[in-house]
N, C-alpha and C positions, 0 to 999 in steps of 0.2 A: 440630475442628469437622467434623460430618459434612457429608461432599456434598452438592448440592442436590438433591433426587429428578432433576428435570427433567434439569440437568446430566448427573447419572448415565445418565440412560436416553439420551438424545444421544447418550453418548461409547462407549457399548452399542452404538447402531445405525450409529456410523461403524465402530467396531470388527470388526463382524461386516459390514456391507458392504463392508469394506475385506480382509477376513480371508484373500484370495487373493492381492491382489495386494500387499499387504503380507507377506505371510510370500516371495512371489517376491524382494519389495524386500531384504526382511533376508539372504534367502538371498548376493543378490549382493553386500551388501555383508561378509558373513561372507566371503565366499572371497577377498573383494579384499584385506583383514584379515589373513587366514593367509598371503597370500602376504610378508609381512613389508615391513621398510622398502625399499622397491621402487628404490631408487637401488642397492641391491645386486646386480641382478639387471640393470644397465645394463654394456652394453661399457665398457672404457676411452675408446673414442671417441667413445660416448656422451654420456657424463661431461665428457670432454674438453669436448664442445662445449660443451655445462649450463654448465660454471665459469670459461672462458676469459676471461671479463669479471670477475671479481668478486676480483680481486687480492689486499687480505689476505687472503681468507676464501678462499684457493683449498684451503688447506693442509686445512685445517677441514673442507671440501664434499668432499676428496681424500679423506679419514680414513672418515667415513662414520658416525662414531659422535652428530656435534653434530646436533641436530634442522637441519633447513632448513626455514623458513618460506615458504610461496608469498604474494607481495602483489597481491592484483586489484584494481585501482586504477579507478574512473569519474572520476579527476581531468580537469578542464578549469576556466577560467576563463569560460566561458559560462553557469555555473549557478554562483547565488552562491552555492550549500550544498557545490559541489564545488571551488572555486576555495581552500580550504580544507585541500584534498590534496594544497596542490605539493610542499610538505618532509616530508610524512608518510615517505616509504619511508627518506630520509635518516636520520628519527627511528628509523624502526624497525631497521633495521641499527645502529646504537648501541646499542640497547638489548640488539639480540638479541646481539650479542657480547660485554656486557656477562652476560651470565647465562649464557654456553659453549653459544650457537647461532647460529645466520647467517639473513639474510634474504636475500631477491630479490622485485623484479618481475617475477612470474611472467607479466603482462600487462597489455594498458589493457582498457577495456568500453567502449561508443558512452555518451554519457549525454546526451538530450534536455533541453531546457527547454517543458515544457508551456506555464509562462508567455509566452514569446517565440511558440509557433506556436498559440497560442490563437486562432481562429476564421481561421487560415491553412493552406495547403495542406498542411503539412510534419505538422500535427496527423495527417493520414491517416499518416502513419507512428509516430505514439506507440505507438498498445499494442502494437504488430508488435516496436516496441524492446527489449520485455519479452525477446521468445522471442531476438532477437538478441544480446542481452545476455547472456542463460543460455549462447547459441551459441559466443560470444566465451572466457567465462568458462569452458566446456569447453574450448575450445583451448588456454588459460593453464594451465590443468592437466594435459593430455594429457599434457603431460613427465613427468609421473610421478616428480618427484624432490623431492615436497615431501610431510615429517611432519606440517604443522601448517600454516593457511590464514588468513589475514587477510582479509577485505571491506571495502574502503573503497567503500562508497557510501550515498545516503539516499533519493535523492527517486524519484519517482512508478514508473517501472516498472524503476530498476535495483536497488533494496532487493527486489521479487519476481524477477527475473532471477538475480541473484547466491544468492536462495536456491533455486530451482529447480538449480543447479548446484551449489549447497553439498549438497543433499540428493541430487544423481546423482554426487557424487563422497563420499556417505558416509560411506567408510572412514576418509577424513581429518577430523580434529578442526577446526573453523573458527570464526572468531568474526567479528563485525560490528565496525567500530568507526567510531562516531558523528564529525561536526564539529561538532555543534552548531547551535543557530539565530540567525542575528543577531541585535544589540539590537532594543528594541522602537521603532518611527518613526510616522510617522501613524499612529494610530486605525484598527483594520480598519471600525472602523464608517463616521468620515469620509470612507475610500476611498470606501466603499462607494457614500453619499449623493454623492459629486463623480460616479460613474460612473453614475448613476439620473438625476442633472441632467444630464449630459451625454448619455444615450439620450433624454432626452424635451428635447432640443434649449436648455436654458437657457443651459449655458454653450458654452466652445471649445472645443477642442482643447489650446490654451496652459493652462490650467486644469484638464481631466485631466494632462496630459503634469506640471506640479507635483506632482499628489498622488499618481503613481504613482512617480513619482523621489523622492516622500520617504515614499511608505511602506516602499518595496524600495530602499534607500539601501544596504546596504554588506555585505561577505563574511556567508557564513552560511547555514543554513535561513532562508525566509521564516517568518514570524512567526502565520500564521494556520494551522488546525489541517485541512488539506487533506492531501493525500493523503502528502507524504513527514513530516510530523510524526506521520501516523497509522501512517506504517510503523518510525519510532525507538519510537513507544510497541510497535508488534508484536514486535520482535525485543526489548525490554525483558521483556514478559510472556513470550514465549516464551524466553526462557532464553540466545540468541543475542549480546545486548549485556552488561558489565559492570554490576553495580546502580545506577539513579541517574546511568546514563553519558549518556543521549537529552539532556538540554536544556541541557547546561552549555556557555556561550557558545564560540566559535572563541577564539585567541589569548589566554587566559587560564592561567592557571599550572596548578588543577584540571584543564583539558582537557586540557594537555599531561600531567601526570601518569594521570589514564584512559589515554592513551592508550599510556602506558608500561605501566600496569599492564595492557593486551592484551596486548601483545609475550611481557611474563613468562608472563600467564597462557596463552596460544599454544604459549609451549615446553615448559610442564608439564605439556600434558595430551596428549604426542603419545603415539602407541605405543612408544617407546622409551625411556620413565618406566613410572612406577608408579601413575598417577591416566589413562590413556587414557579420552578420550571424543569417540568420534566424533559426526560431526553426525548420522548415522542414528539413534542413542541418542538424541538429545533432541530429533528431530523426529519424531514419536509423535503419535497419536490423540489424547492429552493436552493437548500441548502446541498443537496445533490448536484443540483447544476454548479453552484460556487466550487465546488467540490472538483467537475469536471475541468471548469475554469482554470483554476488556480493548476488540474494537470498541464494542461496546454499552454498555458504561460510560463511556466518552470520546466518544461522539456521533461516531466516526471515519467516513473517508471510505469513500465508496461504494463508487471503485473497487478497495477491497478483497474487495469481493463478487463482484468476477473475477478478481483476484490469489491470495486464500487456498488459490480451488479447484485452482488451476493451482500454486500452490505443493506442497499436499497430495499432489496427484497423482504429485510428482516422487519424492516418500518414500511413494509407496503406500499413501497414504490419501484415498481418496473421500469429500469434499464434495457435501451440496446442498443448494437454498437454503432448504429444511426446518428444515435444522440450524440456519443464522443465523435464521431466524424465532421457532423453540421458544427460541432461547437468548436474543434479545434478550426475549422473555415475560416472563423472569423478574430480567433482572440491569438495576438502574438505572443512568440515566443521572446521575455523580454531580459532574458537569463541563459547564462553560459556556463555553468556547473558542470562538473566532469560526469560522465564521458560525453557532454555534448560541450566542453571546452577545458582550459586548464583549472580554472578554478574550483576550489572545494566549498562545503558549505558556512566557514568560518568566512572564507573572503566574501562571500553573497550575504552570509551577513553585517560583514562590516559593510559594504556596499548601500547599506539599506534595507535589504533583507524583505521579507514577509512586509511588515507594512508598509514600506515603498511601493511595493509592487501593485499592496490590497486598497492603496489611495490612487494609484496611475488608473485602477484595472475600475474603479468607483466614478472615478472621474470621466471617463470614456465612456459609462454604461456597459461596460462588460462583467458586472456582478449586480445579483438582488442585495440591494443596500438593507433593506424591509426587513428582515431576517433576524428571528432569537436567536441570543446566545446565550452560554452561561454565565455573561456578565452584564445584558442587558441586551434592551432592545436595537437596531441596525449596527452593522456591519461595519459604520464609522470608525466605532469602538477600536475596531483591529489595524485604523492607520497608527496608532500610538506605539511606543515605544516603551517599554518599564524600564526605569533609572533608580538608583538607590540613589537619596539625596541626605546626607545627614543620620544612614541608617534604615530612614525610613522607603519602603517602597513606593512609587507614585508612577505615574504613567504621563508621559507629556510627548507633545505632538511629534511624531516622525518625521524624518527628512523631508526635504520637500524635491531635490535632485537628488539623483543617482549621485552615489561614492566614486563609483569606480564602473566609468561606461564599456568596457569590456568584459562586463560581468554582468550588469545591469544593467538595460536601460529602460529612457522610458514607453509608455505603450502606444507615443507617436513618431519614433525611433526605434523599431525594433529589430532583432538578428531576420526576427523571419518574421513574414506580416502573417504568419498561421501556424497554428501549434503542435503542426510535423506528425501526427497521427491521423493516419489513414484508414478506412473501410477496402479491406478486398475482399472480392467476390466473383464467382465464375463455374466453372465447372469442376474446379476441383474442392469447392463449399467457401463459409467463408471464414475470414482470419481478418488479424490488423498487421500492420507495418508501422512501428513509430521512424521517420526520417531525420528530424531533427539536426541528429548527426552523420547524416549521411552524403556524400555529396550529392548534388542534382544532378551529374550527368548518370548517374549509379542509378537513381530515381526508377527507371525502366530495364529489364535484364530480360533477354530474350534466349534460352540457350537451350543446351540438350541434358537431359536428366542424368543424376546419379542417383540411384535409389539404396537407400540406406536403414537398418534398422535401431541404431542405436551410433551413439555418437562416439565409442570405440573404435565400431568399422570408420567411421570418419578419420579418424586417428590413423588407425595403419592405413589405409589407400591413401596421406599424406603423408607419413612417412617411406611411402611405397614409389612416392613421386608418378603417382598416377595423375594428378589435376595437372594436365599440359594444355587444356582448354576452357573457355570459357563453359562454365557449367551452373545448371543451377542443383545445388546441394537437397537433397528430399530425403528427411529424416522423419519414419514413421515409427506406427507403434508407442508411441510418446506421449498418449493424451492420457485425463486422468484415468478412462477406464482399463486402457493397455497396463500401464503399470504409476500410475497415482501425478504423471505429468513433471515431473522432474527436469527445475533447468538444464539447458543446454547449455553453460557456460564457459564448459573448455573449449566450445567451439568455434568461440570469437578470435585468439588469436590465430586458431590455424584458417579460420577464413582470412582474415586480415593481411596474415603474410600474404596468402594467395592472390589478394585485391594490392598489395605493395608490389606484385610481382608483374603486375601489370593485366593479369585476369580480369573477368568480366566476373561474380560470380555471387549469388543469391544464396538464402536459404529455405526453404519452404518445411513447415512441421507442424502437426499437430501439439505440438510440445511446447515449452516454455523458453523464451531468452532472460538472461541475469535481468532483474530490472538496471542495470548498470549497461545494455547493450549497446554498441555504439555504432559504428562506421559503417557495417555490414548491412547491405539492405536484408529483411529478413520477413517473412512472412509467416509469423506464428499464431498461436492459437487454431488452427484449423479445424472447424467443427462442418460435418459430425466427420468424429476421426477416426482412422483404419480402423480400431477395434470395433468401432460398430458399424464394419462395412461404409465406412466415407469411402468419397472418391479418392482420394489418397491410396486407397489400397488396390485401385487400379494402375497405377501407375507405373510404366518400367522403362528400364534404363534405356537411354537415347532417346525419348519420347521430348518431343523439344516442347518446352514452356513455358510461357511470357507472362513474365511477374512485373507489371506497371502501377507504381504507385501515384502516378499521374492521374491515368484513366479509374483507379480500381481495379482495373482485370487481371485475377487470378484462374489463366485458362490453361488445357492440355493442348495441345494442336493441331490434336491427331486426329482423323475423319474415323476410328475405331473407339476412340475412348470410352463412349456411352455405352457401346456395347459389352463391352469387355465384362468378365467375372471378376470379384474384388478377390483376392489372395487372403489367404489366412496365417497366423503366425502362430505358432507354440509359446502361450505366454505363462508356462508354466512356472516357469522358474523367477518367474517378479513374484511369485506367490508365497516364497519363505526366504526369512536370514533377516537378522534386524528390526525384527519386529513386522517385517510385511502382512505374517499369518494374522497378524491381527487388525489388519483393514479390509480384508476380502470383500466384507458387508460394504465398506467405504465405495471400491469400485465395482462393484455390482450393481450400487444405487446412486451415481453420482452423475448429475445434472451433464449437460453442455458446456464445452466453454465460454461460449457467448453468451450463456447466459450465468456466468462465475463459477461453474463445476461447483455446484453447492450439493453439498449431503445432506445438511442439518434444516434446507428451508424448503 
């Protein structure tokens, strides 16, 4: 099937904007490469130290011929998708000795729970976790005594962490490997209506605290299609996960055999076989775009729209948000996951799931088929399905029709013929809109401003029953430099009520929405933001302004606005409690959000 024109001309102009600092990228990974299996080139005391721990396998690591595996682990039991990683490394060293290679824990990574510091102070430190996690993940590797890299993690910023360091440690060969999402428990919808009752005061507190203890019940990925299931499907499409590997439950026989089949696959592709593939090779201009694809086909989360660019970056490929706009144009959304429908990601993938979608989206020309992966050469690889038959694992052809057309369908029947993220841009800089799940008459919001610094004040002016008009919501101060960009995600249901109540009514912010955000049209990321004098920090209340996700236009209305002095804010107090003091450097020196608020690249 041929390319998509669009497609093509995309992958053209990352290509070519990228064509400097990508050929530097390749370069450095070329000579890391020549310098050969790099434990040879360590002292005996070196060495010594590397193996002291690792008693059968000392003989083996002594030898120098068996691959060694490095394991970067975000295991903890505070995140119920990483509580999932206690026996993994045990796993893995059986295995890999079982095939004449060895493993190690090469290191842990910090690994946050977004849900736990949701609309709490510790949020100021989530995206910062991203570059800390990259930070960690280079240290784990510095030793420089590993042919072949495992990643154990999934959720929100250690899946872009762990690849930003997968792609600066290039030379070596790495794969991801999934846990899985827990079973499926309350209704994301049910949740949803308990916490919309419970912002507009009906029920208690004992009544949320139920329905969130039985939605989020037990080990696993959570079950709605928010930012770390958006990041199993990215490392699925881009070539980083085994086929078929993202949604198969924790503690199940399949899972355990995927995860065996990393280990093998891990030791055959190192330099010191016959099939080498580093991760520089398959993280590519290509593979980036697949990447984009596969967001706008699955309705994924937003904040992939400041993770991919900060990913790309790390392998020398320039993102911007151009790219995700032209490419959501053309690739449908062919999946209804919550919040952009009732289903969870257990039903998407009984539906058919990941290769379903990666054979519709092949067949069409809306993927580079052409593309490495960790398992081979094109992209085919990933229509297949992995089956246990008799014990053993094998992979055999995926569905050919959707499961279940209210969930999936296919990419000439789809919910939306475009992949609901938009580019705005205007006078007051620019941001994205994911729509997806938003209604189309909502699509355009033209109203008079509230201006707001933090999403507290949101809170009491609706508790205060101030919103009696159509308004558009304008939450500043929020970006990483003000205080590290911390989702907004309490503030979906008191919008929501507001839009049930019959309001008109947007959000506009330099800030972050949950990547779980849904109904509310919302225009986030706004760069450059109030902290460094963006137009946002002109802004004041009553200033009417027309947020079109139609057009793109994100403008003020005012015949003053240009003029105007930007306002300053006292952001002294983001600067200590929880560890803040120790990021100061972080927002001092962090990037744009359009272009991934990166620190580390």
């Amino acid at each position: 099937m041929t390319l998509n024109s669009t497609l093509d001309r995309v992958t053209d102009r990352i290509r070519e904007r990228s064509a400097k600092t990508r050929a530097a990228y390749l370069d450095r990974m070329a000579t890391a490469a020549g310098n050969g299996p790099h434990r040879a080139h360590l002292t005996c005391g070196n060495q010594a130290h590397a193996y002291a721990a690792m008693e059968e396998d000392k003989a083996a690591l002594a030898d120098g011929r068996a691959p060694n595996i490095g394991i970067v682990t975000a295991y903890n039991d505070m995140l119920s998708a990483h509580r999932v990683y206690e026996d993994y490394p045990k796993h893995i060293r059986e295995v890999a000795r079982k095939v004449g290679a060895t493993a190690q824990v090469a290191g842990g990574v910090p690994a946050m729970c977004d849900g736990v510091t949701q609309g709490q102070i510790g949020m100021e430190l989530s995206l910062f976790s991203r570059d800390v996690i990259a930070l960690s993940a280079g240290v784990a590797m510095s030793h420089d005594v590993f042919d072949a890299a495992l990643y154990l993690g999934i959720c929100d910023k250690i899946v872009p962490g762990l690849v930003i360091a997968a792609a600066t440690f290039g030379h070596v060969p790495s794969i991801f490997v999934p846990g899985g999402p827990m079973t499926s428990g309350l209704p994301n919808d049910e949740k949803a209506k308990v916490r919309n009752r419970f912002a507009a005061g009906e029920i208690g507190r004992d009544e949320l605290m139920a329905a969130e203890m039985a939605s989020y019940h037990g080990p696993g990925t959570c079950t709605f299609y928010g930012t770390a299931n958006s990041n199993q499907m990215l490392m699925e499409f881009m070539g980083l996960h085994l086929p078929g590997a993202s949604f198969v439950n924790p503690y199940t026989p399949l899972r355990d055999a995927l995860t065996t089949a990393a280990v093998e696959r891990a030791a055959a592709i190192t330099a010191l076989g016959n099939d080498y593939r580093p991760a520089s090779d398959i993280l590519d201009e290509r593979a980036y775009v697949n990447g984009l694809v596969g967001l706008m086909a699955t309705g994924g989360s937003t904040n992939l729209v400041l993770h991919l660019p900060a990913m790309a970056r790390a392998s020398g490929v320039i993102l911007d948000l151009e790219d995700f706009e032209d490419i959501s144009s053309v690739v449908p959304l062919m999946a209804k996951v919550y919040p952009n429908g009732l289903a969870d990601v257990n039903h998407f993938h009984a539906a058919g799931g990941l290769g379903y979608m990666i054979g519709q989206l092949l067949d069409n020309g809306l993927l580079h088929g052409d593309v490495k992966t960790i398992l081979g050469d094109g992209l085919d690889l990933y229509r297949q399905d992995p089956k246990l038959i008799d014990g053993e694992l094998t992979w055999a052809e995926g569905p050919q029709e959707t499961l279940n057309d209210k969930i999936l369908r296919p990419a000439s029947d789809p919910f939306q013929a475009t992949g609901g993220l938009k580019q705005l841009a205007g006078n007051l800089g620019r941001g994205v809109m994911k729509v997806s799940a938003v209604a189309p008459e909502r699509h355009v919001i033209e109203a008079k401003a509230r201006v707001f610094r933090d999403q507290a004040e949101v809170k009491t002016a609706f508790r205060n029953n101030e919103f009696t008009d159509d308004t558009v919501v304008v939450v500043r101060f929020q970006g990483p430099k003000a205080n590290g960009m911390p989702e907004l995600h309490s503030l979906t249901p008191i919008l929501s009520v507001l839009q049930d109540r019959g309001l008109k009514v947007a959000l506009v912010t330099d800030g972050r929405m949950s990547g779980a955000s849904g109904k509310v049209p919302a225009a986030i990321h706004i760069a450059p933001e109030a902290a460094s004098g963006g137009p946002l920090a002109r802004v004041r209340d009553g200033d009417r302004l027309r947020v079109d996700a139609v057009s793109g236009q994100l403008d003020v209305l005012e015949a003053d606005f240009e003029t105007r002095d930007p306002v300053t804010e006292d952001l002294s107090a983001n600067r200590h409690g929880l560890g803040r003091e120790l990021f100061e450097a972080f927002r001092q020196h962090v990037g744009n959000a359009t272009e991934g608020a990166a620190v580390v690249i």
